[in-house]
Structure formats: C-alpha cells, structure tokens
C-alpha positions in Angstrom: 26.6 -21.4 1.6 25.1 -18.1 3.2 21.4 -17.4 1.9 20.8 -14.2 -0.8 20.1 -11.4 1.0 16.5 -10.6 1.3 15.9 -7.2 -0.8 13.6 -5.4 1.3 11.2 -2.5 0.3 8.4 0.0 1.1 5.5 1.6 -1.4 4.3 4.8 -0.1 1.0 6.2 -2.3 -2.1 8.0 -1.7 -5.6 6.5 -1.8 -6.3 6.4 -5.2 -2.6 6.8 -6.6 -2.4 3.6 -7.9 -0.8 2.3 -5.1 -2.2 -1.3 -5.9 -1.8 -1.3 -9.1 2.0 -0.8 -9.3 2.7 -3.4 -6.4 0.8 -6.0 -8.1 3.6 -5.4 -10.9 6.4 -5.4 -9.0 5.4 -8.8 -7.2 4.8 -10.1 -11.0 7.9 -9.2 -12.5 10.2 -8.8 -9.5 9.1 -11.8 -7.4 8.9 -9.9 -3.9 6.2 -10.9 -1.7 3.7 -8.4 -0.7 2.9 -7.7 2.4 0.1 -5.2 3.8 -0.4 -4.2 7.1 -3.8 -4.4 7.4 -3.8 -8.3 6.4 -1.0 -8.4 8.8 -2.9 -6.7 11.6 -6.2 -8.8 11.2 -4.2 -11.9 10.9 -2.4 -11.8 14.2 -5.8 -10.4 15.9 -6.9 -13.6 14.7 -4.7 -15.9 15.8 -5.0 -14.4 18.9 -1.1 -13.7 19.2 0.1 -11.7 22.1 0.8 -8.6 20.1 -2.8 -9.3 18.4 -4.5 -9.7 21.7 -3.0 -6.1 23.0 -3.7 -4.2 19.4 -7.3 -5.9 19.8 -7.5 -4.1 23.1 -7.0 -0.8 22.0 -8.8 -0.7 19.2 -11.8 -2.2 21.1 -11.0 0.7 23.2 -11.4 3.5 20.9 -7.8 4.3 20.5 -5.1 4.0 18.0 -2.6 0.9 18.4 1.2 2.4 19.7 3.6 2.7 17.3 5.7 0.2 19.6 3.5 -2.4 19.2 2.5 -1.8 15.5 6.3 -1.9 14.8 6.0 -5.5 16.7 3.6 -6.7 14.7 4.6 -5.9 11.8 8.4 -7.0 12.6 7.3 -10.7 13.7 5.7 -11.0 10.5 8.4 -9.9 8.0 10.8 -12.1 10.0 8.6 -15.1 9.1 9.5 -14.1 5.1 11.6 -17.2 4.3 13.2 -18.1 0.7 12.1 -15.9 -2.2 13.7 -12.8 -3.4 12.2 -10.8 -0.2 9.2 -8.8 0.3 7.4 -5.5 -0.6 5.8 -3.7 2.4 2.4 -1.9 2.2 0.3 0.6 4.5 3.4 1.4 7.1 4.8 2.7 8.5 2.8 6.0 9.4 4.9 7.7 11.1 8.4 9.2 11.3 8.8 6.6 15.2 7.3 3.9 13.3 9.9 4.0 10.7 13.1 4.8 12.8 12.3 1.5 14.7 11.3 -0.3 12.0 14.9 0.1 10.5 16.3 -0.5 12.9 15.2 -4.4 13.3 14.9 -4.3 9.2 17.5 -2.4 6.9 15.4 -1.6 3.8 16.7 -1.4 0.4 14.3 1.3 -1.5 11.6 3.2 -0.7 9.1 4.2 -3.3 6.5 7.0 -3.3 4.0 7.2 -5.9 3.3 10.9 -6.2 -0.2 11.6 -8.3 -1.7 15.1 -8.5 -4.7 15.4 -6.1 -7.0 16.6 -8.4 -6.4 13.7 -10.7 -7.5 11.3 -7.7 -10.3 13.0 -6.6 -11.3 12.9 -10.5 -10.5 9.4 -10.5 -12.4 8.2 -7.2 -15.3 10.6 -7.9 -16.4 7.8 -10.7 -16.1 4.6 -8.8 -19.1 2.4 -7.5 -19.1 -0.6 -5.8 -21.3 -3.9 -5.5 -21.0 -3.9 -1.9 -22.1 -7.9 -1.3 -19.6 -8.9 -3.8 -16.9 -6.1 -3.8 -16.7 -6.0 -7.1 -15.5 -2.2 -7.9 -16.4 -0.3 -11.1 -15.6 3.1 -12.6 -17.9 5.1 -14.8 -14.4 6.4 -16.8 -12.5 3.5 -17.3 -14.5 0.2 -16.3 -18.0 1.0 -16.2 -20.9 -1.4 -15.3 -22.9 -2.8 -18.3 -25.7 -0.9 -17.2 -25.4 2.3 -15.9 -26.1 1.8 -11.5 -26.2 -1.7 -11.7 -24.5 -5.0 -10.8 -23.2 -6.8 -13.9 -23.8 -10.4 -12.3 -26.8 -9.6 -10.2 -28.4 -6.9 -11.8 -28.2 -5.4 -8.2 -27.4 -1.8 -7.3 -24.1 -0.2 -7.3 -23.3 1.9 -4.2 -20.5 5.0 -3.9 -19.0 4.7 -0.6 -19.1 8.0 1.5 -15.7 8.4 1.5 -15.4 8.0 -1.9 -17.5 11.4 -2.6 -15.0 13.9 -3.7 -15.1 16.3 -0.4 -14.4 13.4 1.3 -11.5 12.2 -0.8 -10.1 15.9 -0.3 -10.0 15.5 2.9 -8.3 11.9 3.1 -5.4 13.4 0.8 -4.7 16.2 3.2 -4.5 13.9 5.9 -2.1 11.5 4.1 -0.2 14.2 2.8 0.5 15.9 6.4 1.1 12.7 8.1 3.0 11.2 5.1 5.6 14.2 4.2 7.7 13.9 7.5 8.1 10.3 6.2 9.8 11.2 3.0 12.1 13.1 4.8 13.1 10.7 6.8 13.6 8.2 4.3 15.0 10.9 1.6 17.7 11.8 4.6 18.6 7.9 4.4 18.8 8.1 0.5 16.3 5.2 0.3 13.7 7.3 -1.0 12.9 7.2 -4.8 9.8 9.6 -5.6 7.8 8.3 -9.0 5.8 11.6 -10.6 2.5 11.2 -12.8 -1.3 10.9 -13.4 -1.3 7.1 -14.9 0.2 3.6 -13.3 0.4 2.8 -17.1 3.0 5.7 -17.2 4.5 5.6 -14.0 5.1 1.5 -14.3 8.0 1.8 -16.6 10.0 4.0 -14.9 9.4 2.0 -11.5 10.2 -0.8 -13.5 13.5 0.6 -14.9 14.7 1.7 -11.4 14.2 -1.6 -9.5 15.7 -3.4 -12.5 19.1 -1.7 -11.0 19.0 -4.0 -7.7 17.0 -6.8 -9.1 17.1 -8.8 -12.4 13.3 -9.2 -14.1 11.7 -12.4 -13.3 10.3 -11.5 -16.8 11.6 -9.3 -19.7 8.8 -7.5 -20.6 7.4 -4.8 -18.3 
C-alpha cells in the first residue's frame, strides 16, 4: 500500500505579522510539522554536514549563503520528513531562484501569506521588551510585565532590542516587502498562493483555518 502523500506548504509573513502565531495553529490542529529555516541552517552547521560546512564558510566570510546551496539545505532536510501528515515550511524561500528550484525537488500544495497593515506592526513591535538572559518577551499592550521595566521572575530589567524601535521596524518591512512581492508572483502565477488580510491572528485564524480545512481534515474540531 503506497504511503499518503505528504501535503506540503509554505507561510510567508512579515516580522511582526503574526507569522508565529498562526503556524503554531496550524501544526496543532492540522498535524503538519514545522519546519524553519533558521533551525534548519544552525542544525546542519552543527553537525558539520557538507552543505553546513560550505554555508559556514560564507557566512564566516561576510557574505550571504547562494541560493543553490540554501535550496540544498533546505531540500536534505524536508526529505528527512517521514510519516505524519507532512510539513509546514518557515523563513524560505527568499527569493524568486530559491523558490523555482525548490519546486522543483518539492511540489508544494499551498502557499500562505499573512498580509498585516505596516502601521499596525510597527504599533505592535513598538511595545515589546525583552528579558534578554531568559528570552522571555513582553508587550506593554497586550502582555505586559508585572512591573513596569522589569523582569517578572528576576526582578531584572527589560531591554527593547534596536531593531525593535519603530524606525527600525520601518525599515525591516520595506525590505521584506521588496524582496517578498516578486515571490507572490511567482507563487500566485502557480495558483498556490492564498493571501490572508487583517490586523489580528485571532481574526485572521479562522479563515486560515477554514481554507486548509479544504485539503486537510482537523485533527481537532474546534479552531
């Protein structure tokens, strides 16, 4: 008996879009496994495989890793996916190469953009601190410390990360949005791409819900 095809998908999102959020939801309900690119690309750095050892090199170098061998990387590690319903890629690809050889060696399913107003993000980084020892993350809107600047386990201060400063966060979106946009052409071109609008994953989770619940059935029937 032939295994279940693998369904195979990509989340595309802006920093701050809720990005995590959502994918943590669809691995709950959906039972895809999620992958993310930077894990990947740490992992096989250290385990010192052969594609780890020559993305090492150029990044010890200065320079950005080639799309060839980010596409290799990233390939090796999604063919290692075995059992389960399949998996749920995150942080690639990046660019328009990147995804015209990546389906080639891996015929996705769905594509799914979360698409968040700018200003909303910048409104929503703007108010986030972090515990930087710990990681622990808070938000002065919506998850705020119990005292204002400080750690709620060790009373230690909260720091907001440079890039986290809203001319800074203006400046990351631009970037994502110029390098992402040729993407969702591509993809859209390939009628893979299915764009999700609004300013809350609370809102936006349902209808990402609803649409995947056309290829997969729930692995739970609340959302």
């Amino acid at each position: 008996m032939a295994a279940p095809k693998l369904f195979k998908m990509i989340i595309l999102g802006a920093p701050g879009s809720g990005k995590g959020t959502i994918s943590s939801r669809i691995v709950r309900d959906f039972g895809l496994k999620h992958l993310s690119s930077g894990d990947i690309l740490r992992s096989q750095i250290m385990n010192k495989t052969e594609l780890g050892r020559e993305a090492e090199q150029h990044m010890a170098a200065g320079g950005l890793v080639p799309d060839d061998i980010m596409v290799g990387l990233i390939s090796s590690q999604l063919q290692q996916v075995q059992g389960g319903r399949g998996w749920l890629l995150d942080g690639f690809p990046r660019t328009t190469p990147q995804a015209q050889q990546l389906q080639k060696m891996h015929q996705l399913d769905l594509v799914v953009s979360l698409e968040v107003p700018h200003e909303v993000i910048i409104d929503r980084i703007k108010g986030r601190w972090v515990h930087i020892p710990s990681g622990r993350v808070y938000n002065t809107d919506f998850n705020p410390p119990k005292k204002q600047g400080v750690d709620d386990e060790t009373g230690e201060p909260l720091t907001q990360r440079p890039d986290d400063h809203p001319e800074a966060v203006a400046r990351r979106l631009e970037t994502y949005s110029s390098n992402t946009e040729p993407l969702l052409q591509f993809y859209g071109q390939l009628d893979l791409l299915k764009q999700f609008h609004g300013t809350e994953s609370n809102k936006i989770w349902p209808h990402v819900y609803e649409h995947l619940a056309t290829f997969l059935q729930p692995s739970k029937a609340d959302k």
